[in-house]
C-alpha positions as CSV (number, residue, x, y, z in Angstrom):
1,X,-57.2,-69.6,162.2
2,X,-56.5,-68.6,158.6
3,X,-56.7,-64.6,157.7
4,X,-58.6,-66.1,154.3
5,X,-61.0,-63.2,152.7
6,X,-64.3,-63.3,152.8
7,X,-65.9,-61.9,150.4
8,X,-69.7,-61.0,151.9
9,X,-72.8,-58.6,149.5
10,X,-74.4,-55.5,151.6
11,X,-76.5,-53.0,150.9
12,X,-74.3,-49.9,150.3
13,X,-77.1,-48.1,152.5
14,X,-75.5,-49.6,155.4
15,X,-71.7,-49.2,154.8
16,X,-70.2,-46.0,155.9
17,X,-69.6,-43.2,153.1
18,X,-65.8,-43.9,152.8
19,X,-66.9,-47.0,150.7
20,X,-69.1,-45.7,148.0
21,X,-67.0,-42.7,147.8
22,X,-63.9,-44.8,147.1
23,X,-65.7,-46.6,144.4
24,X,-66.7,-43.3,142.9
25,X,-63.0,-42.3,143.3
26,X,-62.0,-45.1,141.3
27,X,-64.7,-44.5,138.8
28,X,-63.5,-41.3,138.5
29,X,-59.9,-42.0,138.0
30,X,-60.9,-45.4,135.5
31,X,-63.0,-42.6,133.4
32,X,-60.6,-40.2,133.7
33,X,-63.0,-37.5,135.2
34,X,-59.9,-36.1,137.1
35,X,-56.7,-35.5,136.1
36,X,-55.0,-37.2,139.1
37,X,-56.1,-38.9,142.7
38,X,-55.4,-35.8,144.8
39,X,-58.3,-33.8,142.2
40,X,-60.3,-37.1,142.8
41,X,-60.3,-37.6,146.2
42,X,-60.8,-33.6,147.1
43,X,-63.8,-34.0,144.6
44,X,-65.3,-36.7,146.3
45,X,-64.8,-35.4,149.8
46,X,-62.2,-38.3,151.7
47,X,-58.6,-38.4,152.1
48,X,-56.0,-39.8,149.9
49,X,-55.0,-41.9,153.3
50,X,-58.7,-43.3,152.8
51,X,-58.7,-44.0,149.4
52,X,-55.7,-46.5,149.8
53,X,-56.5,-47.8,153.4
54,X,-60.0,-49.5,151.1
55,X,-58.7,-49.4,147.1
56,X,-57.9,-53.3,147.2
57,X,-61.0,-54.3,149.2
58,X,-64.1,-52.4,147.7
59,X,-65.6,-53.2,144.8
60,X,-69.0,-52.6,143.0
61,X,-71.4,-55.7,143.1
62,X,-72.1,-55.9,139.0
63,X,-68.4,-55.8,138.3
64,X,-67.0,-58.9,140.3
65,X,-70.3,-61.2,139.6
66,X,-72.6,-60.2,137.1
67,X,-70.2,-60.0,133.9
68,X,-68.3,-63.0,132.8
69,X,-65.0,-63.2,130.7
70,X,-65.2,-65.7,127.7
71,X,-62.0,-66.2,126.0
72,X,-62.2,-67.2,122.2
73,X,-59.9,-69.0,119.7
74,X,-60.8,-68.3,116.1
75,X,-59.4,-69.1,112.9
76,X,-60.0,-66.6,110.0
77,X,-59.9,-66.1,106.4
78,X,-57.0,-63.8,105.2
79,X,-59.7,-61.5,103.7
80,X,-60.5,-57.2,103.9
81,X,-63.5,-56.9,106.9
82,X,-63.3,-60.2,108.1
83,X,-62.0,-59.1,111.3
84,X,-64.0,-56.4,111.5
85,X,-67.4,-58.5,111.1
86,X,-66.5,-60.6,114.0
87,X,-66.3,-57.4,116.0
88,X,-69.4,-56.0,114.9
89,X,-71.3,-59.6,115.9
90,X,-69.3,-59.3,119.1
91,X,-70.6,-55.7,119.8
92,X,-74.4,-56.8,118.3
93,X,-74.5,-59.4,121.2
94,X,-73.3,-56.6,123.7
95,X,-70.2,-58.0,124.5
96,X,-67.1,-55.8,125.6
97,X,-64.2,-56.7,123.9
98,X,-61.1,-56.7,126.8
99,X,-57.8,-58.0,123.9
100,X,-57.9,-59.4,120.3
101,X,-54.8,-61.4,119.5
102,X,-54.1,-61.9,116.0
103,X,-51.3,-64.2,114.4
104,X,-49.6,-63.2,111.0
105,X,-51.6,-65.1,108.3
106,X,-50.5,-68.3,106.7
107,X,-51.6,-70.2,103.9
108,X,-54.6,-67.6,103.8
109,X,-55.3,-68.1,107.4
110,X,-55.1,-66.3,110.3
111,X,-56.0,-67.2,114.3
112,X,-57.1,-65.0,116.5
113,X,-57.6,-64.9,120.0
114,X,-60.3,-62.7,122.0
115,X,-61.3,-62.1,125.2
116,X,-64.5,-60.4,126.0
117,X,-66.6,-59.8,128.9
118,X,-70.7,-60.4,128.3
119,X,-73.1,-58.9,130.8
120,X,-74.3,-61.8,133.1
121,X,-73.0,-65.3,133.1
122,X,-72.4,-66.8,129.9
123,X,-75.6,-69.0,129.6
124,X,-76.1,-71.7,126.7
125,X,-78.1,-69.2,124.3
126,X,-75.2,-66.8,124.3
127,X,-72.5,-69.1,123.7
128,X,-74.8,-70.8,121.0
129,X,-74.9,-66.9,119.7
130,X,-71.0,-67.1,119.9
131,X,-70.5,-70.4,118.0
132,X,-72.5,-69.0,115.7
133,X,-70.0,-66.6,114.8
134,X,-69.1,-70.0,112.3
135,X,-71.9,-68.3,109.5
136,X,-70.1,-65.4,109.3
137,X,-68.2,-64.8,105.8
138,X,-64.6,-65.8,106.5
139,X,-65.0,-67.4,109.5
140,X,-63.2,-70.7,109.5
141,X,-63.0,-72.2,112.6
142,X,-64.5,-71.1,116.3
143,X,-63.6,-72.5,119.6
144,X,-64.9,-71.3,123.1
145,X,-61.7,-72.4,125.4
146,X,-63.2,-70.9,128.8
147,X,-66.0,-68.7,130.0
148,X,-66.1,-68.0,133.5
């Protein structure tokens, strides 16, 4: 029999403590509401021991399945705030922007690449809202290459 993970949705009422209080370990760590894992841990109330025994196998429901990575290819005008417009449509549609990727302009042109995560799977009214990104000023070219 394969040792293939299963991946399986309970309600954190059920699961013992050591769970949710690794989660808010690694919340506190991500935030950087402790300066290091030993504050963390002690500040939670579970072993460093504990911590790593679960670290790789507990993770908060809205993080793994409700927000979806959309990865963007877009081809700019070499103009002041054109950049920066994009971002603030991105932000308007409450989208978190993970990298931008942006190429040395030529001919007046630039491409950049960005990777975002919405909240909640991409449906076809938000990447309509993306591809709209077109009217913008400056804004030559958009292409949605993946959304998980």
């Amino acid at each position: 029999m394969e040792n293939k993970p299963q991946l399986i949705v309970a309600d954190s009422r059920i699961l013992p403590d050591v769970f949710l209080k690794v989660l808010e370990v690694k919340k506190l760590i991500a935030q950087k509401g402790e300066k290091s894992l030993v504050s963390a841990c002690r500040r939670v109330g579970i072993s460093r021991s504990a911590f790593y025994k679960y670290k790789d196998f507990v993770f908060p429901y809205e993080e793994l399945f409700t927000r979806r990575i959309v990865n963007m290819h877009l081809v700019l005008n070499d103009s002041p705030g054109v950049l920066s417009s994009v971002l603030v449509f991105l932000h308007d549609l409450n989208a978190n922007i993970l990298t931008v990727n942006q190429s040395i302009p030529v001919d007046g042109a630039a491409t950049v690449n960005i990777s975002l995560r919405m909240t909640g799977a991409p449906d076809a009214e938000q990447i309509s809202a993306l591809n709209s990104i077109t009217e913008l000023n400056g804004v030559l070219e958009v292409k949605i290459l993946s959304a998980e």
